[in-house]
N, CA, C and O atoms as CSV, one atom per row, in Angstrom:
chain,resi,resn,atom,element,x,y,z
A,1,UNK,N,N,5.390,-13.458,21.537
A,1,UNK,CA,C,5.349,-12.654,20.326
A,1,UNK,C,C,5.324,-13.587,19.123
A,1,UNK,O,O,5.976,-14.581,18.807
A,2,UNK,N,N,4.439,-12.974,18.631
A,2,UNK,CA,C,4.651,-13.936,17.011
A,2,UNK,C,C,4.954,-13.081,15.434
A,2,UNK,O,O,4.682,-11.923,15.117
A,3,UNK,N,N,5.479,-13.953,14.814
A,3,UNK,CA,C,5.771,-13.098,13.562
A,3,UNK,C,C,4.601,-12.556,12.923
A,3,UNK,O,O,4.787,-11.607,12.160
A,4,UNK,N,N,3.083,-13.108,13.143
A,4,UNK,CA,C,1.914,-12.516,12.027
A,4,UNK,C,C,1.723,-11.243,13.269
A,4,UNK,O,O,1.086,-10.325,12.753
A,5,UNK,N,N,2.019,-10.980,14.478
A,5,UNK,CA,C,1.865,-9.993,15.139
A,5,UNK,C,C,2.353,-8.508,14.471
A,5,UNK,O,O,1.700,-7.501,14.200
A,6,UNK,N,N,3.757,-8.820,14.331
A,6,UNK,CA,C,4.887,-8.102,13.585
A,6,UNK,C,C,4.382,-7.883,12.244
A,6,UNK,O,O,4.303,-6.692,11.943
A,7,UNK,N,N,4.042,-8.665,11.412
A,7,UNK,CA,C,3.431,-8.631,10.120
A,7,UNK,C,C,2.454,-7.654,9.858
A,7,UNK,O,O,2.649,-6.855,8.942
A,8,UNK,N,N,1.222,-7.600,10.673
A,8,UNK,CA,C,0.074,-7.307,10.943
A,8,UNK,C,C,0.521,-5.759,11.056
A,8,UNK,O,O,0.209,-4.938,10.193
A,9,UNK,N,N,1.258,-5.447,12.169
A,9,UNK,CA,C,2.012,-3.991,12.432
A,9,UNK,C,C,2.391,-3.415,11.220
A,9,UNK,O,O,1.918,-2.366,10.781
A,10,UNK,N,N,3.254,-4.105,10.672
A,10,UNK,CA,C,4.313,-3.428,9.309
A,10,UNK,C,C,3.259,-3.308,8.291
A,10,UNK,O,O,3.093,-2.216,7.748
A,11,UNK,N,N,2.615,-4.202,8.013
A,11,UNK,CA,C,1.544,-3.899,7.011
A,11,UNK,C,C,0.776,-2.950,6.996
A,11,UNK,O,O,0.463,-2.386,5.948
A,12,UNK,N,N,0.250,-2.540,8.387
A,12,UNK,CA,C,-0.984,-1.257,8.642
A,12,UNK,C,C,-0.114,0.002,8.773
A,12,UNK,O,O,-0.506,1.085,8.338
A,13,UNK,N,N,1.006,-0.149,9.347
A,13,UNK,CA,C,2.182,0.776,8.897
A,13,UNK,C,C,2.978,1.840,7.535
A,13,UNK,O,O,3.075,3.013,7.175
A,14,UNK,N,N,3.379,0.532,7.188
A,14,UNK,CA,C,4.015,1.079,6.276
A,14,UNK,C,C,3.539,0.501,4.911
A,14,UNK,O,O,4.127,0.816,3.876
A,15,UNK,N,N,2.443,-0.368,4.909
A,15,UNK,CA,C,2.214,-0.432,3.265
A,15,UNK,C,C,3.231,-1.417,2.095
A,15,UNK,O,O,3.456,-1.138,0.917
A,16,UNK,N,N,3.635,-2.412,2.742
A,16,UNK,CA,C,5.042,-2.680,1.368
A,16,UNK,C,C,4.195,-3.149,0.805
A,16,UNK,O,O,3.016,-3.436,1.017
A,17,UNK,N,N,5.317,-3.263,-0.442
A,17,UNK,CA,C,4.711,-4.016,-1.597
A,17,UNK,C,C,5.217,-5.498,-1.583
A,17,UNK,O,O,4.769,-6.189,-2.498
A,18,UNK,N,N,5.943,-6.014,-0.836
A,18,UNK,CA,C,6.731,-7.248,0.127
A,18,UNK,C,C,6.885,-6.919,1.532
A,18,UNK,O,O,6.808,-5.916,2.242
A,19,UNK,N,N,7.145,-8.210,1.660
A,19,UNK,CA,C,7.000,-8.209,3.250
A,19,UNK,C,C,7.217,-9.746,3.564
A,19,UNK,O,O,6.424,-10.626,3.229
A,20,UNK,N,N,8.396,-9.947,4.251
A,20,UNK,CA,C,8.771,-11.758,4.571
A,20,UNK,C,C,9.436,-11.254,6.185
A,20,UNK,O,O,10.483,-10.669,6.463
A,21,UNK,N,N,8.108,-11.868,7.209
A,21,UNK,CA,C,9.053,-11.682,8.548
A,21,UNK,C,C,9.113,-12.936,9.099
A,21,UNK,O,O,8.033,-13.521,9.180
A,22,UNK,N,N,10.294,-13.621,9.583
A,22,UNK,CA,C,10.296,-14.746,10.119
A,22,UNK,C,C,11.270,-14.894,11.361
A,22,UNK,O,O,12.169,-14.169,11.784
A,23,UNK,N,N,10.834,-15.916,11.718
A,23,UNK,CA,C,10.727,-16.574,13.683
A,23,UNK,C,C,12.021,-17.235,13.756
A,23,UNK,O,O,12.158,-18.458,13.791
A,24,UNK,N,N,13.256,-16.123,13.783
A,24,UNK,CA,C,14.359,-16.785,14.090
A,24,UNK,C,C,15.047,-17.751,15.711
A,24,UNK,O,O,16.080,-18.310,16.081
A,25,UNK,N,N,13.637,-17.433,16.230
A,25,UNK,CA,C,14.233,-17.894,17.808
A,25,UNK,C,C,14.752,-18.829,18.180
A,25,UNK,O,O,15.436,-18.770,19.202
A,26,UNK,N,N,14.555,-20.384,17.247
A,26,UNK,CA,C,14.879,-21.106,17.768
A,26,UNK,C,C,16.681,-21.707,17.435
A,26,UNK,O,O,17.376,-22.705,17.625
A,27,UNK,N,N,16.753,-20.649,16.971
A,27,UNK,CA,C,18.421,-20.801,16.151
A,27,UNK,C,C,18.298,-20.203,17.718
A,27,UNK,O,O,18.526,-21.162,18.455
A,28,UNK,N,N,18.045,-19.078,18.471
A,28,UNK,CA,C,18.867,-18.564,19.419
A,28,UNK,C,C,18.843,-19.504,21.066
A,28,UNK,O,O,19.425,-19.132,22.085
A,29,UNK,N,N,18.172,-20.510,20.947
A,29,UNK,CA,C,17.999,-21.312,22.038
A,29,UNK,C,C,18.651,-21.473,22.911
A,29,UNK,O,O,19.528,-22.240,22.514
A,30,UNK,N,N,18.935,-21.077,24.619
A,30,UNK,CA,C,19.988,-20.934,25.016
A,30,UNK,C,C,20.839,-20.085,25.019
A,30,UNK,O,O,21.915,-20.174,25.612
A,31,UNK,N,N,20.369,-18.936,24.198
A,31,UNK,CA,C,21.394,-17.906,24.489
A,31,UNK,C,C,20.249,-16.794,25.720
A,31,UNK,O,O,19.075,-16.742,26.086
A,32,UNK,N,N,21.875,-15.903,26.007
A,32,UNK,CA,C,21.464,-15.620,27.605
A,32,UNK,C,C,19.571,-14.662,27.426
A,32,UNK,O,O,18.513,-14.797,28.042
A,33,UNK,N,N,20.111,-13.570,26.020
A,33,UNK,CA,C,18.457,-12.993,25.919
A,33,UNK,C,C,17.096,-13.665,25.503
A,33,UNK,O,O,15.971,-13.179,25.623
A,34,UNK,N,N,17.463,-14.941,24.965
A,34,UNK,CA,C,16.330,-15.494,24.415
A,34,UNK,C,C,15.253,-15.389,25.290
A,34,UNK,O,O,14.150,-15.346,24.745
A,35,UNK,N,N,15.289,-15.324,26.761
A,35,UNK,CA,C,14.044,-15.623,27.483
A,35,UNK,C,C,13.308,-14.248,27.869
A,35,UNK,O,O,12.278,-14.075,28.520
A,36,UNK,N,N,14.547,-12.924,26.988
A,36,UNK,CA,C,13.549,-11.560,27.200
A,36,UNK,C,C,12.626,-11.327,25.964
A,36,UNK,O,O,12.220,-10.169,25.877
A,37,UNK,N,N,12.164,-12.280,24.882
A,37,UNK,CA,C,11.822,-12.281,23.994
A,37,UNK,C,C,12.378,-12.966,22.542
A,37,UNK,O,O,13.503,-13.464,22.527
A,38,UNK,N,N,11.722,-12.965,21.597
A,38,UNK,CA,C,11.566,-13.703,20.309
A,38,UNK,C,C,12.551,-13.209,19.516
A,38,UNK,O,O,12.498,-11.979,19.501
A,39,UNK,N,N,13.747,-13.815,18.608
A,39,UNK,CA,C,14.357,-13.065,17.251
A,39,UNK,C,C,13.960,-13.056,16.030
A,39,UNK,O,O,13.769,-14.202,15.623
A,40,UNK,N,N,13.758,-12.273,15.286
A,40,UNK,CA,C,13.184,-12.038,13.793
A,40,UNK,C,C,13.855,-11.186,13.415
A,40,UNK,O,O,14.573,-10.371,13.993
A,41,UNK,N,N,13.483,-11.479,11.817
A,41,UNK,CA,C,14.435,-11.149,10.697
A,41,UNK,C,C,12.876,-10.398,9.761
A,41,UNK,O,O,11.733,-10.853,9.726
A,42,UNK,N,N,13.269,-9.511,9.300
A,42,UNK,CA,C,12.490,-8.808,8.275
A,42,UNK,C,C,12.299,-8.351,7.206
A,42,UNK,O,O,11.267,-7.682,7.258
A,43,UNK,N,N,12.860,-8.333,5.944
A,43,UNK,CA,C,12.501,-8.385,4.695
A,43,UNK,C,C,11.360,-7.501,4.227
A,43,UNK,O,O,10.316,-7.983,3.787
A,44,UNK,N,N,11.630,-5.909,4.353
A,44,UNK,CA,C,10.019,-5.408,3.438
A,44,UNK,C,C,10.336,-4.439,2.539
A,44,UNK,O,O,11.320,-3.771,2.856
A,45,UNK,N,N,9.789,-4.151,1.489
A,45,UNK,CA,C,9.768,-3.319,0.860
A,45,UNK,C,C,9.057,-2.683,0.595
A,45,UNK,O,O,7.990,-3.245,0.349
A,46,UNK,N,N,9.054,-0.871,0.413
A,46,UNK,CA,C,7.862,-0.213,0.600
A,46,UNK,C,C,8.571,1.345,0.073
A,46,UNK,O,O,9.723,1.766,0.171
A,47,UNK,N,N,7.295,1.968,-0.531
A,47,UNK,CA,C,7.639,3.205,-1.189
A,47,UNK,C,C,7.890,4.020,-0.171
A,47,UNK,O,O,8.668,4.869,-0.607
A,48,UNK,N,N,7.595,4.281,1.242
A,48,UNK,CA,C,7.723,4.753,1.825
A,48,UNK,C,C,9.308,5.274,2.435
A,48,UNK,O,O,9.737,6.191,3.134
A,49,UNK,N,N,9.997,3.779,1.516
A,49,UNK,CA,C,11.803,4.080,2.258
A,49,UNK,C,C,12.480,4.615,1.080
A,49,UNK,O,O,13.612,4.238,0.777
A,50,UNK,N,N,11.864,5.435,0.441
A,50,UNK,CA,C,12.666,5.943,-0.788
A,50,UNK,C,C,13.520,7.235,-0.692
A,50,UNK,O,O,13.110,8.005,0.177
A,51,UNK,N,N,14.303,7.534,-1.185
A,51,UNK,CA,C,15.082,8.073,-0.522
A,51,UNK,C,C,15.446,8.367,0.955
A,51,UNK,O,O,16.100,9.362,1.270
A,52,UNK,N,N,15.029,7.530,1.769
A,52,UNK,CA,C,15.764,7.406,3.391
A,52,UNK,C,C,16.926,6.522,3.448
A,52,UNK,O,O,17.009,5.381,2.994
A,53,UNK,N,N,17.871,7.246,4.106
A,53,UNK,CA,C,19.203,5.845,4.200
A,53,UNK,C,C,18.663,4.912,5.245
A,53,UNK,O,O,17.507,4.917,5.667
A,54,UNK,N,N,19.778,3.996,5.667
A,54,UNK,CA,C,19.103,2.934,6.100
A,54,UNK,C,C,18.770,3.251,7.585
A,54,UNK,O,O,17.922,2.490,8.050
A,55,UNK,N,N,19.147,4.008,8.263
A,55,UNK,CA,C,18.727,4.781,9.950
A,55,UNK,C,C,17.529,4.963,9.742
A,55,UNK,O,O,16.591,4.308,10.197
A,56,UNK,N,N,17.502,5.829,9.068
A,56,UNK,CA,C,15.880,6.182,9.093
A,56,UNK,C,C,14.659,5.452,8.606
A,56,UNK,O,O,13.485,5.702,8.877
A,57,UNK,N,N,15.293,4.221,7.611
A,57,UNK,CA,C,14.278,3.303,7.256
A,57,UNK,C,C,14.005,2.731,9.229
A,57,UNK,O,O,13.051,3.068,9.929
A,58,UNK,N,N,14.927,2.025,9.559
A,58,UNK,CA,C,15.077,1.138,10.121
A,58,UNK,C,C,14.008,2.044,11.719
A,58,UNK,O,O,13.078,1.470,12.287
A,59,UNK,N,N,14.410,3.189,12.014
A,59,UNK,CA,C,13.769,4.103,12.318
A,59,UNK,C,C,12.097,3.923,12.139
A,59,UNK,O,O,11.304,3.702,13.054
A,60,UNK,N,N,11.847,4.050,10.990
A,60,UNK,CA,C,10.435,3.833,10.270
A,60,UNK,C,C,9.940,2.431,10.705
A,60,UNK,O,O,8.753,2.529,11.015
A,61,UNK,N,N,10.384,1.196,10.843
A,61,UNK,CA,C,10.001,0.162,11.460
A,61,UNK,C,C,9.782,-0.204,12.395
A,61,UNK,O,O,8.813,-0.909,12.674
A,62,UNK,N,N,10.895,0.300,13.365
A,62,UNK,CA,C,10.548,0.460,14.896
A,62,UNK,C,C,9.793,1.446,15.685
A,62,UNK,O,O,9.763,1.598,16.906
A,63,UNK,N,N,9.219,2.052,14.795
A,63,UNK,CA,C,8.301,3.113,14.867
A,63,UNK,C,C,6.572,2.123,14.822
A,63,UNK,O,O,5.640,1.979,15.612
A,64,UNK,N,N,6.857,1.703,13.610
A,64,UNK,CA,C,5.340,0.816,13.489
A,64,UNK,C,C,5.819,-0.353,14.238
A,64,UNK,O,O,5.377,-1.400,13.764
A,65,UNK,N,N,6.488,-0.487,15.134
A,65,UNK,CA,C,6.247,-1.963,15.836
A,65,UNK,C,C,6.126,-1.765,17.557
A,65,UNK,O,O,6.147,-2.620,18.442
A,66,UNK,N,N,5.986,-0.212,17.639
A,66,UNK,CA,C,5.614,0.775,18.545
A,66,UNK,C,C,5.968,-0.511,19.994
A,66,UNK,O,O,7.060,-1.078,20.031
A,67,UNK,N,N,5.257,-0.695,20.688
A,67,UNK,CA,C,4.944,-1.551,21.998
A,67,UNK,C,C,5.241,-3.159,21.459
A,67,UNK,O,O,5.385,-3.848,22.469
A,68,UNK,N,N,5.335,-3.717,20.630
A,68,UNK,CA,C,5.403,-5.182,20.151
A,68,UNK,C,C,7.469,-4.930,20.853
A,68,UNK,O,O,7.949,-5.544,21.806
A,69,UNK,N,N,7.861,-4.374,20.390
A,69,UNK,CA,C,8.949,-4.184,20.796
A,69,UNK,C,C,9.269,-4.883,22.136
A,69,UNK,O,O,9.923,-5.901,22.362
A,70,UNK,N,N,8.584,-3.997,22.992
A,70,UNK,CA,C,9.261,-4.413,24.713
A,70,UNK,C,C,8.621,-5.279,25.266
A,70,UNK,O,O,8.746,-5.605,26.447
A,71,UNK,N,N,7.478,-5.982,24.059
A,71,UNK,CA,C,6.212,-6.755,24.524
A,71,UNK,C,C,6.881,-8.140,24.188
A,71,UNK,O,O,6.322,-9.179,24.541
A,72,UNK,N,N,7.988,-8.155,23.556
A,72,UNK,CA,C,8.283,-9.673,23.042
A,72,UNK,C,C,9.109,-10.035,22.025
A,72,UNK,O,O,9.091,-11.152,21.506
A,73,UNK,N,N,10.196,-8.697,21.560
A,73,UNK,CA,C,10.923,-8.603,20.173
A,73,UNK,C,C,12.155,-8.542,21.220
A,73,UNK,O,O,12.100,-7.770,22.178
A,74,UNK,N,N,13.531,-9.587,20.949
A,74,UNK,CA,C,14.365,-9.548,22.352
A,74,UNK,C,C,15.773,-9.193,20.689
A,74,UNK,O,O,16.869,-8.675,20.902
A,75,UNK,N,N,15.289,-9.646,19.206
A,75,UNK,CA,C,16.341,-9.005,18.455
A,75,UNK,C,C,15.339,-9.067,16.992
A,75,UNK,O,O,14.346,-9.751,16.742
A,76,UNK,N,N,15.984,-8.170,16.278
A,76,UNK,CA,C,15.608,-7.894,14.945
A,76,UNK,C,C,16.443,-7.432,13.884
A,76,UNK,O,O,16.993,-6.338,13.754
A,77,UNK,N,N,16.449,-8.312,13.237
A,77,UNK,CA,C,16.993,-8.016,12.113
A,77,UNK,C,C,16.222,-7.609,10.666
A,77,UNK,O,O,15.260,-8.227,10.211
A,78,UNK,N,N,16.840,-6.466,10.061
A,78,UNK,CA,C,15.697,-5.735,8.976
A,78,UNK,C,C,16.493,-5.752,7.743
A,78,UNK,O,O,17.724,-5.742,7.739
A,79,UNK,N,N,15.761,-5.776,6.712
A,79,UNK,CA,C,16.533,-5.618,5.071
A,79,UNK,C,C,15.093,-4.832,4.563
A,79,UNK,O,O,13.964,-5.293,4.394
A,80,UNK,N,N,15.595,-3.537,4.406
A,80,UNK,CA,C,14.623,-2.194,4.343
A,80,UNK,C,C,14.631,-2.056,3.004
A,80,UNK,O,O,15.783,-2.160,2.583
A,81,UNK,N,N,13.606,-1.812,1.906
A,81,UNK,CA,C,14.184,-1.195,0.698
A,81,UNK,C,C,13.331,-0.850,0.075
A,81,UNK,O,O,12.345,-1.585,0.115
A,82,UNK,N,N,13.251,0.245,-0.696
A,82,UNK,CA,C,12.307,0.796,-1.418
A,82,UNK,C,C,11.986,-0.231,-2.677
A,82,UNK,O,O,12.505,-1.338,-2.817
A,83,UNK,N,N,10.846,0.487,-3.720
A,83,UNK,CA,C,10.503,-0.774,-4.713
A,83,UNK,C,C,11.612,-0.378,-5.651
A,83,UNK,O,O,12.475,-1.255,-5.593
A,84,UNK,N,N,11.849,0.294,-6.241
A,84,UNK,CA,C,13.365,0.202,-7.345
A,84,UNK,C,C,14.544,-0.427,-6.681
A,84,UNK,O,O,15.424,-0.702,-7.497
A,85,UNK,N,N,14.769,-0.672,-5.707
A,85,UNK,CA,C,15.920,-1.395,-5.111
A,85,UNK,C,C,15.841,-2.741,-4.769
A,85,UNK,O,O,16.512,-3.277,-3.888
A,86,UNK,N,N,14.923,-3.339,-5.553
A,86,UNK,CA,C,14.451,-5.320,-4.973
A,86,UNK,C,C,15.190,-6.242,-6.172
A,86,UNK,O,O,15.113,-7.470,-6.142
């Protein structure tokens, strides 16, 4: 899995107006899940999470990352936010 994979998804998705996803895996080296997949961290912002709390943003992401998920995402971390909240 790669982060422009993930990128590529969220973008045709959800549209932000930001967007920073990056390839935390090698901080996880050795730990026991690393070898069921990649860790990333996500950063987007998009009109789309406006008034949603953060379930349902977060909801909304793992939604557009549909199959990338079980294909190679082993953790994720998200910072969801609409554009008045950056």
């Amino acid at each position: 899995m790669k982060a422009a994979e993930i990128e590529a998804a969220l973008r045709a998705a959800l549209a932000p107006t930001q967007l920073v996803v990056q390839d935390d895996s090698a901080l996880h080296a050795g730990h026991a899940g690393a070898r069921e997949g990649g860790h990333f961290s996500v950063t987007i912002c998009s009109e789309r999470f406006a008034g949603l709390g953060r379930v349902a943003r977060h909801r909304l992401v793992y939604h557009a990352l549909g199959p990338l998920v079980p294909a190679g995402i082993h953790a994720l971390a998200i910072d969801a936010r609409a554009p008045n909240e950056t």
